[in-house]
C-alpha positions in Angstrom: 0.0 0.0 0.0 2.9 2.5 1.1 4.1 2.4 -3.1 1.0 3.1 -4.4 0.6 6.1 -2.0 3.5 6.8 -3.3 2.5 7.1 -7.0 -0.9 8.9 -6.0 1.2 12.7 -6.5 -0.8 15.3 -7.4 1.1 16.1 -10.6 0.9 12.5 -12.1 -3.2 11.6 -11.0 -4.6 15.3 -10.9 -5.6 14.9 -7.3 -3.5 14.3 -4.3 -4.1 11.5 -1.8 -4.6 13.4 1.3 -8.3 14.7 0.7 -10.0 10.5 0.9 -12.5 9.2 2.3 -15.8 10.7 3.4 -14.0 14.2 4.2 -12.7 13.9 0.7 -16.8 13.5 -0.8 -17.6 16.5 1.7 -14.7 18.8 0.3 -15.3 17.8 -3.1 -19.5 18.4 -2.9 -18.1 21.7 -1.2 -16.1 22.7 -4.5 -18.8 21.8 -6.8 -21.0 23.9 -5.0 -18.8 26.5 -5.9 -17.8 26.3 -9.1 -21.7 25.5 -9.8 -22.0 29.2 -8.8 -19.0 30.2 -10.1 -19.8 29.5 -14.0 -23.2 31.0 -13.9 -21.4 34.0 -13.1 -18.6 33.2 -15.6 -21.5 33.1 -18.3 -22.6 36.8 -17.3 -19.1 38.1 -17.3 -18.3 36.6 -20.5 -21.3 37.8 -22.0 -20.3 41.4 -20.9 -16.9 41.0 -22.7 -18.8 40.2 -25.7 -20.6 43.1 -25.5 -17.9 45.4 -25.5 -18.3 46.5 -21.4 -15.5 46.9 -19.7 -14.3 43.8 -17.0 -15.3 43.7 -13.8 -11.5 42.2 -12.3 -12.7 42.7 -8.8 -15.5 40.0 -9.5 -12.7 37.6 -11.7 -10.1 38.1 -8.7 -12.7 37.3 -6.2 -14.3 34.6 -8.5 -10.5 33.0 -8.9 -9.7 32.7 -5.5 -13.1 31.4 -4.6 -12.4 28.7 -6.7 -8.7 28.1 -6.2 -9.3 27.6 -2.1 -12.0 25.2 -3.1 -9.8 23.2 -5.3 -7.0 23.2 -2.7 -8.8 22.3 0.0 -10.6 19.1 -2.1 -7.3 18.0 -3.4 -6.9 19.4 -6.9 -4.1 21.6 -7.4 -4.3 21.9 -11.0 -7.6 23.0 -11.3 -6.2 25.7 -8.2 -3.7 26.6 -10.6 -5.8 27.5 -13.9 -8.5 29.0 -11.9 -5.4 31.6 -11.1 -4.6 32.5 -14.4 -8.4 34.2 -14.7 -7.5 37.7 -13.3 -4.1 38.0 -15.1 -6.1 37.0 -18.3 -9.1 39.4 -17.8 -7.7 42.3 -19.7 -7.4 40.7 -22.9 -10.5 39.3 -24.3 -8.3 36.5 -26.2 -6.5 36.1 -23.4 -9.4 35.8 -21.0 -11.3 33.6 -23.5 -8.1 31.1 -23.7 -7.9 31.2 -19.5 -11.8 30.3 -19.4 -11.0 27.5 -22.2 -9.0 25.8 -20.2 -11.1 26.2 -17.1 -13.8 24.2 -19.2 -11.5 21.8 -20.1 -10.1 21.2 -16.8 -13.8 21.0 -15.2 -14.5 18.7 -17.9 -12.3 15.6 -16.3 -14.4 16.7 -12.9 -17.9 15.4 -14.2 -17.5 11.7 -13.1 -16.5 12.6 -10.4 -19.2 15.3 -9.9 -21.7 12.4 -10.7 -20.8 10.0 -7.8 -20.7 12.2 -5.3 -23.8 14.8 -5.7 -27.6 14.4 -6.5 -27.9 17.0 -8.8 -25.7 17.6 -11.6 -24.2 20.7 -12.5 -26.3 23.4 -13.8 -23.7 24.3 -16.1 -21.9 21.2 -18.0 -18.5 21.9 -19.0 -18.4 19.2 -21.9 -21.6 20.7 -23.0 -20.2 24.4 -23.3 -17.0 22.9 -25.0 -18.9 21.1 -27.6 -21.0 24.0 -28.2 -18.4 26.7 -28.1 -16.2 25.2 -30.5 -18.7 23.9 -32.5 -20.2 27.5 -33.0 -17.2 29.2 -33.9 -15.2 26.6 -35.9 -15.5 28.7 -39.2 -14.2 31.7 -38.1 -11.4 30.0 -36.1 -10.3 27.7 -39.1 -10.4 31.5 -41.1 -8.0 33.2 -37.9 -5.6 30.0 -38.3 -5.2 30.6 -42.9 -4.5 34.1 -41.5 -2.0 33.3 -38.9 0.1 30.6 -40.9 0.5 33.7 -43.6 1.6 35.3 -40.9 4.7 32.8 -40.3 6.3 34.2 -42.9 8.1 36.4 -40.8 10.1 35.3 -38.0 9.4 38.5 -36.2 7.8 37.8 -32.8 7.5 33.3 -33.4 6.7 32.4 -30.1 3.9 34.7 -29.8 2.4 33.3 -33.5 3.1 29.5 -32.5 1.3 30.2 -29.5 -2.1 31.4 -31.3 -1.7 28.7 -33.8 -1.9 26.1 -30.8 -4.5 27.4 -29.1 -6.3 27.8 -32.3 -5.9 24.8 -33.6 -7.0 23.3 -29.9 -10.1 24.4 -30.6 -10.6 23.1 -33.9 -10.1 19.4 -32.2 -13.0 20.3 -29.3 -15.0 20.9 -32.6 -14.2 17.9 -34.4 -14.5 15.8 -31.4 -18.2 17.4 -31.0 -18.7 16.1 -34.3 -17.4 12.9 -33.8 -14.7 12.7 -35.7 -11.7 11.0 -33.6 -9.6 11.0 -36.5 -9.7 14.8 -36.9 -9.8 15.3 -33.0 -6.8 13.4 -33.1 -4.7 15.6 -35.6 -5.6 18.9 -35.0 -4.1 18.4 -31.3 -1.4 16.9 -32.3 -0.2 19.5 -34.4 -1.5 21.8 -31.7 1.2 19.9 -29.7 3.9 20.5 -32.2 3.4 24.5 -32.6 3.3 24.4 -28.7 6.7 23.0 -28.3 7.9 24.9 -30.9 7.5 27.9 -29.6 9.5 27.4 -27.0 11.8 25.9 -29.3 12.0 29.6 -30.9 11.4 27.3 -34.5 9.5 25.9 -36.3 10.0 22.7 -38.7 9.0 23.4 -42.1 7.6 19.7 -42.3 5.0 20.5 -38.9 3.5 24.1 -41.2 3.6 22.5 -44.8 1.4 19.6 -43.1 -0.6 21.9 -40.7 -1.6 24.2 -43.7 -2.4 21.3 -45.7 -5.2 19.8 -42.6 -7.3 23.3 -43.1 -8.5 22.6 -45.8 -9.1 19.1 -45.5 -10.7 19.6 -41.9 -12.7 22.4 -43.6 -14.3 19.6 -45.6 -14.9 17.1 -43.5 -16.6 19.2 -41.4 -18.3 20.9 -43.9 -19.6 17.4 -44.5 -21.0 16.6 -41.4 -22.8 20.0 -41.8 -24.5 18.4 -44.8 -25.5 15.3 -43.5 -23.6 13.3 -45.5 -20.6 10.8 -44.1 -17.0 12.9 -44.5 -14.4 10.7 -46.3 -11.3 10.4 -43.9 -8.7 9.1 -46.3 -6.9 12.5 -46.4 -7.0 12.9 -42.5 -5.7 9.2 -41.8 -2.9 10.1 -44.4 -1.8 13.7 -42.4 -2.0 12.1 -38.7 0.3 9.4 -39.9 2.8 12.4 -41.0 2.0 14.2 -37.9 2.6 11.0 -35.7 6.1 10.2 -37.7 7.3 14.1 -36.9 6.3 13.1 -33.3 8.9 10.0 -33.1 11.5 11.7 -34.7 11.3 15.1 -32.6 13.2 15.8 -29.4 10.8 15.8 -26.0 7.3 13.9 -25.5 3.9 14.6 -27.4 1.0 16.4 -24.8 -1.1 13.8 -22.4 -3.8 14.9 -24.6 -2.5 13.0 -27.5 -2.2 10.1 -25.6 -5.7 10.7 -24.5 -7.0 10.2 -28.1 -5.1 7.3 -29.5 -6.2 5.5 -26.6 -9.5 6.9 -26.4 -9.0 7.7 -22.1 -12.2 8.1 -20.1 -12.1 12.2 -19.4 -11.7 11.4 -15.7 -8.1 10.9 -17.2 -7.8 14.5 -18.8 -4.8 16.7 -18.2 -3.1 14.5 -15.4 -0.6 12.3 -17.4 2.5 13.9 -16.4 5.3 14.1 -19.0 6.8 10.7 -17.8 3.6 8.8 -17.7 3.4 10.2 -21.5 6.8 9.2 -22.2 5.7 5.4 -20.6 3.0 5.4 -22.7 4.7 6.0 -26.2 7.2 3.5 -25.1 4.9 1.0 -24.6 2.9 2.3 -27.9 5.8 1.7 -29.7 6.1 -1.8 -28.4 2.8 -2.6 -29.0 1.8 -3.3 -25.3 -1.5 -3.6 -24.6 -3.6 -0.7 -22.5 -5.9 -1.3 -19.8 -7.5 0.4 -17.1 -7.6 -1.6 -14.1 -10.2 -0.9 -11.4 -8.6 -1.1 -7.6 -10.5 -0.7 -4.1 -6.9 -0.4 -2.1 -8.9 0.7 1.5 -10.8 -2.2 2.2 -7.9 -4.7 2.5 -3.9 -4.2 2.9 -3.1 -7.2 1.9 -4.3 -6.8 -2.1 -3.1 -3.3 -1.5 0.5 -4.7 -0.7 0.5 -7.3 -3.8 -1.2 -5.1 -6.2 2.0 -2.1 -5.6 4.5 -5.5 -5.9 3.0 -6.6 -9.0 3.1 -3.1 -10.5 6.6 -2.8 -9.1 7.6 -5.9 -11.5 8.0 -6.3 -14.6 4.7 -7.5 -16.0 3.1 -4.5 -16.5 3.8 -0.7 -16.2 1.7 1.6 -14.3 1.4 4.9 -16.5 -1.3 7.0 -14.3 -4.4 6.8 -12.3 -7.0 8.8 -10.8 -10.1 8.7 -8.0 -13.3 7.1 -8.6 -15.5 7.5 -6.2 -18.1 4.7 -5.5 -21.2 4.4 -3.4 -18.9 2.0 -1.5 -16.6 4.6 -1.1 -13.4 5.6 -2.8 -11.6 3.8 -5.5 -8.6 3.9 -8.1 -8.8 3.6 -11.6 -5.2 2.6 -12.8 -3.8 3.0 -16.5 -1.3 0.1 -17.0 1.0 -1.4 -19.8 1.4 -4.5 -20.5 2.4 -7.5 -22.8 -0.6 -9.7 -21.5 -3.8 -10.2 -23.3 -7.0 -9.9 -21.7 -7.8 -13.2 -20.3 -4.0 -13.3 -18.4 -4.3 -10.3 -16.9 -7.8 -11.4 -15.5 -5.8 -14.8 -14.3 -3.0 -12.4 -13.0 -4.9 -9.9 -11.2 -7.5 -13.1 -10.0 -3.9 -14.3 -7.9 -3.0 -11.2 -6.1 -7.1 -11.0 -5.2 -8.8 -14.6 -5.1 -11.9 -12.5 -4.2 -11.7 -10.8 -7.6 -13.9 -8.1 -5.4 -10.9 -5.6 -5.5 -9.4 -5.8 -8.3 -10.7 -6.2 -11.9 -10.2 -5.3 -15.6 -12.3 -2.1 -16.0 -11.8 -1.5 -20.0 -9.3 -2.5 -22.0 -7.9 0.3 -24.7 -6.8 0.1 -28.4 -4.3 2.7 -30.2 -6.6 4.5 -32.8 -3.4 5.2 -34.8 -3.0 1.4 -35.0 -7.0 1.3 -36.9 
């Protein structure tokens, strides 16, 4: 049990181990009730942007902190520290639209959660306003990124143009995901991913813009398609993520979590909290071919499974990558990502040995690699 507490880190599960248990369900219920507040009043703020008014940064720094102490105190850190970036972000309307973006997207990975431990959902659903937002203005973002890869031209000022490209291009995957269109989803951020690190890079690969400027279009289309009712033909996608996924390999550093997210098609509860060496475990074992599972673990009720669970992770027949809280009406559980070289019926044997009562730990889903398809 002591290893796995361990792993449990706030940067590598999204949520640290000390807030458990039934104080845990009461901190957690106490943070939803404040962010359920909290984006209502978002909405009316944003709205006022819009509308050309003036911000009201007493309300966002108030707003931030409300929901930063909240997020602390329940065990999420992360969500603390993008709630923080709102009142640095509220005097620029692309700024502060990026900064509530993420706060969406951070909230999204919260819903399971959200579900197991209140009676009434929230009034406003994160995944619903992504879907919508990006959905609603996918035309005039795909327009703002033709602009801004004319604007590469120059080297003046790259990391600020990489930047917009990424976020940009971030939003065109929500809208392609709203669509269902994994493919596409898939793509987009992972050339979001590319501009992103090259910006820091100060340089960008000719190979990453010559294929990015060649997915507009393409995603312009496909989209377009949907629009029209009729069934997009992927070829051309399939063809570009292949290109972007061989860049990937060959270039320096790791590929975002939320790459990793969409070849293996992760549950949200798993969004944003794959730390840059669970990512680099995963496309290890992605490039071995290891199969991905997600292993359901109850590691309160007995010490003993606890103990041989952490040993067998500790070995060499699987490799741990992440995992988050689930919390149960029997109370709180752990959803672990593994690795491994075992198929589905061994790991079931494996995991029956180190819990004969196969009531703690069992095979929750079992993943495939969408680049693989």
């Amino acid at each position: 049990m002591v290893g796995l507490r361990e792993e449990r880190k706030a940067d590598a599960t999204g949520r640290e181990p000390a807030a458990a248990g039934d104080d845990a369900k009461g901190k957690v219920r106490e943070l939803f009730g404040v962010l359920d507040d909290s984006l209502s009043s978002l909405s009316t703020l944003m709205g006022d942007l819009s509308s050309g008014q003036p911000m009201n940064q007493s309300a966002v720094d108030a707003m931030a902190k409300t929901i930063a102490a909240a997020a602390e105190a329940a065990g999420y850190p992360k969500l603390a520290e993008i709630a923080s970036a709102l009142p640095p972000a509220a005097t620029d309307p692309d700024e502060f639209d990026w900064a509530v973006f993420r706060l969406y997207e951070t909230l999204e990975g919260l819903e399971d959660a959200e579900d197991e431990v209140t009676t009434d959902g929230f009034r406003v659903r994160a995944s619903a306003v992504l879907r919508s937002w990006c959905a609603d203005r996918v035309w005039q973002v795909l327009s703002e990124l033709t602009t801004a890869f004319e604007a590469l031209n120059g080297q003046s000022n790259l990391d600020a143009r990489c930047r917009r490209i990424a976020k940009l291009l971030h939003y065109v995957s929500y809208a392609c995901r709203a669509d269902g269109l994994p493919e596409a989803t898939q793509l987009t951020m992972a050339l979001s991913d590319l501009f992103d690190r090259d910006q820091k890079a100060n340089a960008v690969a000719p190979k990453v813009v010559d294929v990015a400027r060649t997915s507009i279009p393409i995603i312009r289309g496909v989209l377009g398609s949907i629009q029209a009712g009729y069934d997009p033909t992927m070829k051309d996608v399939e063809d570009l993520a292949r290109q972007v996924s061989e860049i990937q390999v060959v270039s320096e550093g790791t590929v975002s979590s939320v790459v990793i997210e969409q070849r293996l098609g992760l549950p949200t509860s798993f969004h944003n909290i794959l730390t840059a060496d669970s990512v680099r475990k995963a496309l290890s074992a992605l490039h071995a071919q290891r199969q991905f599972y997600i292993v359901r673990a109850d590691l309160n009720s007995d010490s003993n499974t606890a103990a041989a669970f952490a040993q067998w992770l500790a070995g060499d027949a699987a490799t741990a990558i992440g995992n988050v809280t689930v919390f149960t009406n029997a109370g709180t559980e752990f959803d672990f990502l593994i690795a491994t070289m075992l198929d589905r019926e061994a790991l079931a044997l494996a995991l029956e040995v180190l819990d004969p009562s196969a009531a703690r730990l069992r095979i929750e889903r079992m993943l495939s690699d969408s680049s693989a398809r």
